[in-house]
C-alpha positions as CSV (number, residue, x, y, z in Angstrom):
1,X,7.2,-23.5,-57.7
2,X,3.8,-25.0,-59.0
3,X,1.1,-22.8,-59.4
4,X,-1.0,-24.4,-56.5
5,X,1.2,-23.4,-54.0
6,X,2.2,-20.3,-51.9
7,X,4.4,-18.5,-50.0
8,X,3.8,-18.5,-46.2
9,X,4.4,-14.3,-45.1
10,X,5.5,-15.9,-41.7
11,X,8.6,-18.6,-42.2
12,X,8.2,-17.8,-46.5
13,X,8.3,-21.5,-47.5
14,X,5.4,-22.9,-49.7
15,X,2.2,-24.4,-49.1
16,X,-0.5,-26.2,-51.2
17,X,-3.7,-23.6,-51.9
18,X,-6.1,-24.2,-49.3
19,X,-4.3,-24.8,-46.0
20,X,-6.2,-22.4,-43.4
21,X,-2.9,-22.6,-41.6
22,X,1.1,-22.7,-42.7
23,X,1.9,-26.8,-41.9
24,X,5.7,-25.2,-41.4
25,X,5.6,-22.4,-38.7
26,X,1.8,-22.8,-37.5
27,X,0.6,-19.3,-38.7
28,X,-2.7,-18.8,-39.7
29,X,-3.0,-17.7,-43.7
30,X,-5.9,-15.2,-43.7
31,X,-5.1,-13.3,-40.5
32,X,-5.8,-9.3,-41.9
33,X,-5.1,-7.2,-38.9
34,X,-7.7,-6.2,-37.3
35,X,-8.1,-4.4,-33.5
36,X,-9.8,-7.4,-32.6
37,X,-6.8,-9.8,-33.9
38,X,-4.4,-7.5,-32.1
39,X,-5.6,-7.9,-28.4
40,X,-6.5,-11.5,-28.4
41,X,-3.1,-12.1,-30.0
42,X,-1.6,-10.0,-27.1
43,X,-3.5,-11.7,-24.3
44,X,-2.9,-15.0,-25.9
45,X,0.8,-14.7,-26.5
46,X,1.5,-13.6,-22.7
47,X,-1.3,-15.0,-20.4
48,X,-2.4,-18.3,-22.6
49,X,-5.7,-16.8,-22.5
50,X,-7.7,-19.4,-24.7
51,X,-9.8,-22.6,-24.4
52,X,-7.3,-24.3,-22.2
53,X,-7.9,-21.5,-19.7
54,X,-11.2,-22.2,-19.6
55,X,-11.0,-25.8,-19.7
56,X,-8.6,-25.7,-16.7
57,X,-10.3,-23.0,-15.0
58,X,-13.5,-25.6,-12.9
59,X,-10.6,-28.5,-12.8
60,X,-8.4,-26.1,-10.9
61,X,-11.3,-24.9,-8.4
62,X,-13.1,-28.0,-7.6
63,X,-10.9,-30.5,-8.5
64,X,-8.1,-30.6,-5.8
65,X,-4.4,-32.6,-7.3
66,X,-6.6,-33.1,-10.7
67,X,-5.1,-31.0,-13.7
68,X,-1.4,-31.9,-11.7
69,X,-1.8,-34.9,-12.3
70,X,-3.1,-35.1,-16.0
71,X,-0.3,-32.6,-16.9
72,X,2.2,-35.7,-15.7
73,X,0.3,-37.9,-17.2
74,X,1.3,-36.0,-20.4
75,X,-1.7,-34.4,-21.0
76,X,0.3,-31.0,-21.8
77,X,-1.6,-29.7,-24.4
78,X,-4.9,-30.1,-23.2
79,X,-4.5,-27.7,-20.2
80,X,-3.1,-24.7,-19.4
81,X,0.3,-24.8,-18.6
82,X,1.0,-24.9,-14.9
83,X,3.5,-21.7,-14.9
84,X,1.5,-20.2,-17.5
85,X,-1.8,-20.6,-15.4
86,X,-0.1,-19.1,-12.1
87,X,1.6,-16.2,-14.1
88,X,-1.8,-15.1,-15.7
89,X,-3.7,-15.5,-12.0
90,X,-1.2,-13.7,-10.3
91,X,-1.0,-10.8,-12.7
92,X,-4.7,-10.7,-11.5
93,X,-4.2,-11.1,-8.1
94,X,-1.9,-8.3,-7.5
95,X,-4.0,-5.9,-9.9
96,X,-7.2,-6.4,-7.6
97,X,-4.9,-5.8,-4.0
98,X,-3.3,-2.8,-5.9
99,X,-6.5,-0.7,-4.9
100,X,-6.4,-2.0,-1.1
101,X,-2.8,-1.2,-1.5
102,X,-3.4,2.8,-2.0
103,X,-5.4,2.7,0.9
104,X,-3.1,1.3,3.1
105,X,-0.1,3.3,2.6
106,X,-2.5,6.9,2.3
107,X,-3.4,5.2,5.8
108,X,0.2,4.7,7.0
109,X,1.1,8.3,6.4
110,X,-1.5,9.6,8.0
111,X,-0.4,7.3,11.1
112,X,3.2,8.2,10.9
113,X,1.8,12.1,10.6
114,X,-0.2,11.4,13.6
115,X,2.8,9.8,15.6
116,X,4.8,13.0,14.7
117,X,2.8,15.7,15.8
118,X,1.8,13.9,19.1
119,X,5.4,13.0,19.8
120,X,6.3,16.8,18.8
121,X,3.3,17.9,21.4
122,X,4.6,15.5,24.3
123,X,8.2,16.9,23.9
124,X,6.8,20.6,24.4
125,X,5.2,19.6,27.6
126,X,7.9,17.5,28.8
127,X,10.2,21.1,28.1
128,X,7.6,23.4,29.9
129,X,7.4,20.9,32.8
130,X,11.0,20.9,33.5
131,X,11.2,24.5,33.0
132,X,8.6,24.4,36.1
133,X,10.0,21.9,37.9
134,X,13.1,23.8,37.9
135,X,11.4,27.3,39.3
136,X,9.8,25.2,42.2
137,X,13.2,23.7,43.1
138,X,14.8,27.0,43.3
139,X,11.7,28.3,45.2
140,X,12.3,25.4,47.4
141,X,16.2,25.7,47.4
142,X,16.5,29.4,48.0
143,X,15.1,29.3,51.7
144,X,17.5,26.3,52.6
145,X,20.4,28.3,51.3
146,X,20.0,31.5,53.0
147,X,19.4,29.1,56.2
148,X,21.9,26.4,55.6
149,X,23.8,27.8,58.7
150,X,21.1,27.9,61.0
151,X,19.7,23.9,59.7
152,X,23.1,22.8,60.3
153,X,24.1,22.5,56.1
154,X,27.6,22.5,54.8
155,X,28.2,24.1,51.5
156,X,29.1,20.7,49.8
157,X,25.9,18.9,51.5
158,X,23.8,21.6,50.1
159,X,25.4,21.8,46.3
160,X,25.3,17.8,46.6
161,X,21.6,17.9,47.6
162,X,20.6,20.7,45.0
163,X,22.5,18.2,42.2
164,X,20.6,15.0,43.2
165,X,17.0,16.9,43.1
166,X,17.5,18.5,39.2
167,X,18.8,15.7,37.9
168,X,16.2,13.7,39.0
169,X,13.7,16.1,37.7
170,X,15.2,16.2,34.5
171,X,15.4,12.2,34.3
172,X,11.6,12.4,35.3
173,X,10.9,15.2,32.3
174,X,12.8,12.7,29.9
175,X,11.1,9.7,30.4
176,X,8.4,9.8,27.8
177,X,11.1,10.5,25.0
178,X,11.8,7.2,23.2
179,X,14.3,8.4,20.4
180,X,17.5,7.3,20.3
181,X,18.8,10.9,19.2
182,X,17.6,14.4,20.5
183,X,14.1,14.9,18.4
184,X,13.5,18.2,19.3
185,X,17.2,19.4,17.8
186,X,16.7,17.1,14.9
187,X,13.4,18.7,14.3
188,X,14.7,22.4,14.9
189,X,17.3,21.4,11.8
190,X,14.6,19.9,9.4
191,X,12.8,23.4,10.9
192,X,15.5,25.6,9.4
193,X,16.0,23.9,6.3
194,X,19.9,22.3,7.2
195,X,21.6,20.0,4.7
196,X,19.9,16.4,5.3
197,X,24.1,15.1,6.0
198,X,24.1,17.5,8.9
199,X,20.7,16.4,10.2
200,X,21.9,12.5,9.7
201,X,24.7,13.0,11.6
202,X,23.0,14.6,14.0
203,X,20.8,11.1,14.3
204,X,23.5,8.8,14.5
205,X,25.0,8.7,11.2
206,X,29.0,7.7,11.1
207,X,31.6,9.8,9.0
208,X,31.5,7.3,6.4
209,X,28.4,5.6,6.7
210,X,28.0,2.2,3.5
211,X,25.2,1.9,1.5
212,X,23.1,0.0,3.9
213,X,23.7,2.5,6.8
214,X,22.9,5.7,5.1
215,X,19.3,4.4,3.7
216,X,18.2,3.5,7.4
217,X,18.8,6.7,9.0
218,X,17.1,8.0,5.3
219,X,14.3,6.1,6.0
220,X,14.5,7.0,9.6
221,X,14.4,10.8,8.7
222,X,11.3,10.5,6.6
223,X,9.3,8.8,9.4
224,X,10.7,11.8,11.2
225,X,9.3,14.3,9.0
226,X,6.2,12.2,8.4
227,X,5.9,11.1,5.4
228,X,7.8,7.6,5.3
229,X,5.5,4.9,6.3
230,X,3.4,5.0,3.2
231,X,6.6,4.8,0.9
232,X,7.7,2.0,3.1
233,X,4.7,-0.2,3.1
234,X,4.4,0.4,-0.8
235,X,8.0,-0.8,-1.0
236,X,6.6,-3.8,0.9
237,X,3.9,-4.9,-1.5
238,X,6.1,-4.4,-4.3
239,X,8.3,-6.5,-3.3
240,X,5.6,-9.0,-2.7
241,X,5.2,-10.6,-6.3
242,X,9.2,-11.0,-6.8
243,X,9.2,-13.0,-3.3
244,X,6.6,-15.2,-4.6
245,X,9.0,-16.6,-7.1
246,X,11.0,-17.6,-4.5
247,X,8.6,-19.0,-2.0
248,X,6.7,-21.3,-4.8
249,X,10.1,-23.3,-5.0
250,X,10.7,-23.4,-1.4
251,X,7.0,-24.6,-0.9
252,X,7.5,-27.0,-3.8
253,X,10.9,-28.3,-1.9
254,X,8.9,-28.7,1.4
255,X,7.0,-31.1,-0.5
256,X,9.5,-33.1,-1.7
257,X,10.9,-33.6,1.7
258,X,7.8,-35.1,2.6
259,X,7.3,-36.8,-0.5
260,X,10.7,-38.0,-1.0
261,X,10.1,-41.3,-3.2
262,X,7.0,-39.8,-5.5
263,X,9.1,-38.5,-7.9
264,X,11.5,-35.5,-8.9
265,X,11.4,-32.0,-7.8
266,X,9.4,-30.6,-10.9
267,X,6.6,-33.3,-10.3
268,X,6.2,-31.5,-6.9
269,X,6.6,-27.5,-8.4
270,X,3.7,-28.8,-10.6
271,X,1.8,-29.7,-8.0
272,X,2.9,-26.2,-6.3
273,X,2.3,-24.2,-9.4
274,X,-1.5,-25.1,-9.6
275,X,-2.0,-25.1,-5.9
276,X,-1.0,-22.1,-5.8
277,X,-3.0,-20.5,-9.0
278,X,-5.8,-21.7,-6.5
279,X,-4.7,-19.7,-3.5
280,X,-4.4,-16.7,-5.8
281,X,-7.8,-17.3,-7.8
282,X,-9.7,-17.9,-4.1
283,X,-7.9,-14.9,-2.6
284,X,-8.5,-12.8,-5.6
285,X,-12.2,-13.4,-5.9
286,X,-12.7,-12.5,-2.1
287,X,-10.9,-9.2,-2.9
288,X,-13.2,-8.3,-5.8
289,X,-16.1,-8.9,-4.5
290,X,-15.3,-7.0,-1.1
291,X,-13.8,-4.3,-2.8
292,X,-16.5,-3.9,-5.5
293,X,-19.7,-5.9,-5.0
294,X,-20.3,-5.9,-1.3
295,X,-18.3,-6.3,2.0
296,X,-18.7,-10.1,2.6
297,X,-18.8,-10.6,6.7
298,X,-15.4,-11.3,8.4
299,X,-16.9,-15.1,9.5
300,X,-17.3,-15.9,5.7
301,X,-13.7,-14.4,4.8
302,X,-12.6,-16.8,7.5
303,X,-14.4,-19.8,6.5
304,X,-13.2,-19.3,2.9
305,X,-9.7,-19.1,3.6
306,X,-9.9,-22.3,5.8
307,X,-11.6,-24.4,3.1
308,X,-8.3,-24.0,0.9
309,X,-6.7,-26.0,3.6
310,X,-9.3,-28.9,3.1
311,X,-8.6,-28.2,-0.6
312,X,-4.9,-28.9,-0.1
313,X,-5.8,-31.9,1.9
314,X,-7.6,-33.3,-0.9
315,X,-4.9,-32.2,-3.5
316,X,-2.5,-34.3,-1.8
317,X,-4.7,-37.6,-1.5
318,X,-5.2,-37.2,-5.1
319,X,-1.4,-36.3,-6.4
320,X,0.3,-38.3,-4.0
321,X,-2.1,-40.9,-3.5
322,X,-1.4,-41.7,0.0
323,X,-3.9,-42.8,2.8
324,X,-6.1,-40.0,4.5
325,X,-4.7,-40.0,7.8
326,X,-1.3,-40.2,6.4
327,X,-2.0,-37.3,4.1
328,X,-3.6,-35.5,6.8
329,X,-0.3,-35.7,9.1
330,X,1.9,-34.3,6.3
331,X,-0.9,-31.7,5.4
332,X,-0.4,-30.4,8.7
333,X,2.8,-30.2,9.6
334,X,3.8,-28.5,5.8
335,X,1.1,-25.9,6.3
336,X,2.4,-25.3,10.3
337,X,5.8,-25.0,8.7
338,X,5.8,-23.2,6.1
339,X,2.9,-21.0,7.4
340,X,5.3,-20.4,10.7
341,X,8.6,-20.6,9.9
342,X,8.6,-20.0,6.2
343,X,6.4,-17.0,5.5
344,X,7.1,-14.6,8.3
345,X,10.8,-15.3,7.9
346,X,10.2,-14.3,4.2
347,X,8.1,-11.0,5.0
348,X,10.7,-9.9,7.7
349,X,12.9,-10.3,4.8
350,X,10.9,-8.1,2.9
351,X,10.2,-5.4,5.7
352,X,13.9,-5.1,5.8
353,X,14.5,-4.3,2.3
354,X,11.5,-2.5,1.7
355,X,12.8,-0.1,4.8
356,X,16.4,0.1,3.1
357,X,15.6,0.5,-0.3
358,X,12.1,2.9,-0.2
């Protein structure tokens, strides 16, 4: 090996004396470990926080279709890769609607506590009122029967008229009770401390109930008790960041039923990827600043989220390079469909499995 050469610590193949960086694996030579070197290494490595962050950062806000564009123009290096731009935004998104995200499910048990004890409270005066109802009938009844003979009443007519008059008191008692199973046994069970298969059972359960059976009526059980709703809607936002990695590709395959002939499928989960690194960096902005700064009037909120339609408008007249009205037609109908048909068909999805699996 000459003596102006050295040995890279990275790939360990020579170098000339000089190089700032090894021309084999990239590394830089004098990089001494430092606190400093650690983190941006970190951020850099995952999240591509760099220069081409910022570079792409005012192209992505207020240049609709732009960087989508450049990126197939080949212009990879330049910018901020699309999946690498909407990974890093939606880390951030989803940290910032974290803290609304306590609130709501501290706010959901309190509602399902609240639905609980006023349920509990309407059961107890439904009992006392038929316990009442049924002292007046007899008050009623007892007259009639020791006269029955004198108003011209059989023994059957009066047992058949007694009969029709409870039961219709009891139906009347019963009517504000909307479980499906007796609540007030259920909750003398939970009351007692009896073994949760019992009180399932009790519910509805079967004998041998699958997977999918036994963590309803679990689920079902803790709204019972109280204290399920917040577990439930937690579940739900959880669930919310896998999800987008499926609706990104279904958004993406919208657009290529409407943009048959402008190319493959990734051309149009580029466009998708930056689009929606937009939607996230919009969304996540309002957030922050409603959350920390100040509470932005609901008009404004409003108006915001409708110009990120007008930004997809333009997006598409850029990328696609299509007429206006054209553009406009297609805008529409992808937003009415996949805002209608797409994303509440996904969230019920979600409800579901964030009721089964909580």
């Amino acid at each position: 090996m000459s003596t102006n050469q050295e040995i890279c610590r990275n790939c360990e193949q020579p170098y000339e004396k000089g190089f700032k960086f090894c021309p084999h694996c990239g590394q830089k030579i004098d990089d001494d470990l430092t606190i400093g070197v650690l983190f941006y290494n970190t951020i850099s490595n995952y999240f591509s926080f760099d220069a081409r962050f910022l570079k792409s950062f005012l192209p992505l806000m207020f240049r609709p279709g732009y960087l989508a564009s450049k990126f197939l123009e080949g212009k990879r290096l330049l910018y901020l890769h699309p999946a690498q731009m909407y990974l890093f935004i939606s880390v951030i998104f989803f940290f910032i609607i974290s803290f609304s995200t306590r609130d709501l499910v501290s706010k959901a048990n309190e509602i399902n506590q609240k639905v609980v004890d006023a349920d509990a409270v309407t059961i107890e005066k439904d009992s006392a009122k038929q316990v009442l109802d049924s002292t007046q009938i007899d008050k009623v009844m007892k007259p009639i029967e020791q006269n029955k003979e004198l108003l011209g009443i059989d023994n059957e007519n009066f047992k058949l008229t007694d009969s029709i008059i409870k039961a219709n008191a009891k139906a009347t008692s019963t009517d504000n009770i909307t479980w499906d199973f007796d609540k007030k046994k259920v909750d003398s069970l939970i009351a007692v401390g009896a073994d949760e298969n019992i009180i399932l059972k009790e519910m509805g359960m079967s004998d041998n109930p699958g997977f999918f059976e036994r963590r309803i009526f679990e689920n079902a059980l803790k709204l019972t008790k109280g204290r399920g709703a917040g577990g439930i809607v937690q579940a739900f936002f959880d669930s919310i960041p896998i999800s987008m990695f499926f609706l990104l590709p279904l958004f993406a395959l919208i657009l290529k039923i409407f943009y048959f002939n402008k190319g493959k499928y990734a051309h149009h989960l580029v466009f998708s990827f930056y689009f929606f690194s937009y939607l996230f960096t919009v969304f996540s902005i309002l957030f922050a600043v409603n959350r920390f700064i100040h509470d932005i009037p609901d008009w404004i909120d409003w108006l915001v989220a409708l110009s990120t339609y007008f930004y997809f408008l333009i997006a598409l007249i850029k990328f696609y390079k299509q007429n206006w009205f054209l553009s406009w037609i297609k805008s529409g109908i992808i937003s009415f469909t996949f805002l209608l048909f797409v994303l509440p068909m996904s969230f019920s999805i979600l409800a579901f499995v964030a009721f089964v699996m909580n």
